[in-house]
C-alpha positions in Angstrom: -28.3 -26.0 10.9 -28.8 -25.0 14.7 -31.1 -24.0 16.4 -29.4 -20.3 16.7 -29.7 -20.0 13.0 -33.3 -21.4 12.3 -34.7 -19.4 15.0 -33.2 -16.2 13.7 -34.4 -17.3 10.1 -37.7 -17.3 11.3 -38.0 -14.3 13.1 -36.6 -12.1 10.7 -39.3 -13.9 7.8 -42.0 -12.9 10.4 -41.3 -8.8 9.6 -43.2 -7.0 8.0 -40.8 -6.2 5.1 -40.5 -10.0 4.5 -43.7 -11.1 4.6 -45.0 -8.4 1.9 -42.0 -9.2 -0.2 -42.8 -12.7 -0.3 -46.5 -12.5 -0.5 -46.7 -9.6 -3.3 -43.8 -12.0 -5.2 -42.0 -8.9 -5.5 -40.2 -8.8 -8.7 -37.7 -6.4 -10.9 -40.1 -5.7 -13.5 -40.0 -1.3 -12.6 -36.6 -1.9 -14.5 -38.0 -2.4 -17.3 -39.7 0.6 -18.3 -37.9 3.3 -19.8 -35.5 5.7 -17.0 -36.7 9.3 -16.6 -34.4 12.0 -17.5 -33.9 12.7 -13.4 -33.2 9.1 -12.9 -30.6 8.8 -16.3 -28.9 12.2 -14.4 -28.8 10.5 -11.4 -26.7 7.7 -12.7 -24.4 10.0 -14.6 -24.0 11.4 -11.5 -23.2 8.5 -9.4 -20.8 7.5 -12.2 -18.9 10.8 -12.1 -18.7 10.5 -8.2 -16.6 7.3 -9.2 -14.6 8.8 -11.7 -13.6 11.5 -8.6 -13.5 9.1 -5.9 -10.6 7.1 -5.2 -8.6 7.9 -8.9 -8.7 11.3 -7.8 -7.2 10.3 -3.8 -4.5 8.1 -5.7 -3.8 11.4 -8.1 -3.0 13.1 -5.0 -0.7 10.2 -3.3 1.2 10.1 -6.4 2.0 13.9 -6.4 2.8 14.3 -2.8 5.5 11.6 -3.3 6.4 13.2 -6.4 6.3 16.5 -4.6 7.6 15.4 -1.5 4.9 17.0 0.5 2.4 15.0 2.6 0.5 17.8 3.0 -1.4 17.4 -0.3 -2.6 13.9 -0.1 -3.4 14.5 3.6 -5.3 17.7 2.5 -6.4 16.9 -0.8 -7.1 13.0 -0.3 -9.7 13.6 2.2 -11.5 16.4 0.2 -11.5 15.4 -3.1 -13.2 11.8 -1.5 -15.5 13.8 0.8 -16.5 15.5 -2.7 -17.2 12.7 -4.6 -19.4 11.1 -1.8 -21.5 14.5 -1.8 -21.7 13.8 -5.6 -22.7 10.4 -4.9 -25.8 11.4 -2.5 -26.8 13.8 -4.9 -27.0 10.8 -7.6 -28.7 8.6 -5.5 -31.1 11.7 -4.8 -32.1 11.9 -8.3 -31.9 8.8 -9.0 -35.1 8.2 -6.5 -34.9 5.5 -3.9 -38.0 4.2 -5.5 -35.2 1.5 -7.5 -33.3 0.9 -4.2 -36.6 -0.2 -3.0 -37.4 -2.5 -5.7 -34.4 -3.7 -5.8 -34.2 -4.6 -2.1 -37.3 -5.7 -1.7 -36.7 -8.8 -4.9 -33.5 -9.2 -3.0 -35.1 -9.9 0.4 -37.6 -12.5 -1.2 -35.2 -14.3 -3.2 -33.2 -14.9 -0.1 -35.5 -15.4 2.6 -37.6 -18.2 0.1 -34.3 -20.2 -0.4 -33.6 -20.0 3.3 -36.7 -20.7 4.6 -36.6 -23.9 1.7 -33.6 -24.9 3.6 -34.5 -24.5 7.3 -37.9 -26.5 6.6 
């Protein structure tokens, strides 16, 4: 590995974040309790942001062609997305960023341990 690489290994295991991560061996055990109601509606929601996102755009393609106006998918497209990204926000709202956090967190020490086991 260079030097480049190491060095930047290094300094990003000496944050904050990282070190906590790794000393508190943070872990994905939060997942296993049972989800709130506001965190099952969250998901639901981020689902249904899915289900609006890009099926929806496509929907829109394929009847401007059929229609043979542009004007709806460049109209439509762009709402119907901006939509379901609204939609998605407000899932990851009630969903809590409390998960993300776990989540990230396990991520960040499972990664910086096997790369610090390979810079060493």
């Amino acid at each position: 590995m260079t030097r480049v690489i190491r060095d930047s290994i290094f300094k990003v295991s000496d944050t904050t974040f990282v070190r906590a991560a790794i000393e508190e061996q943070a872990d994905l055990s939060a997942f296993k309790e049972k989800p709130t109601p506001l965190v099952i509606a969250g998901v639901l929601t981020i689902i249904l942001s899915f289900i609006l996102g890009w099926p929806a755009v496509t929907m829109f393609g394929i009847l401007a062609v059929k229609l043979h106006n542009p004007w709806i998918a460049a109209v439509g497209g762009p709402l119907t997305y901006g939509l379901s990204h609204l939609i998605f926000m407000l899932g990851m709202y009630l969903s809590g960023a409390l998960y993300s956090l776990i989540f990230f967190r396990w991520l960040t020490r499972i990664t910086m341990e096997r790369l610090l086991t390979l810079v060493r």
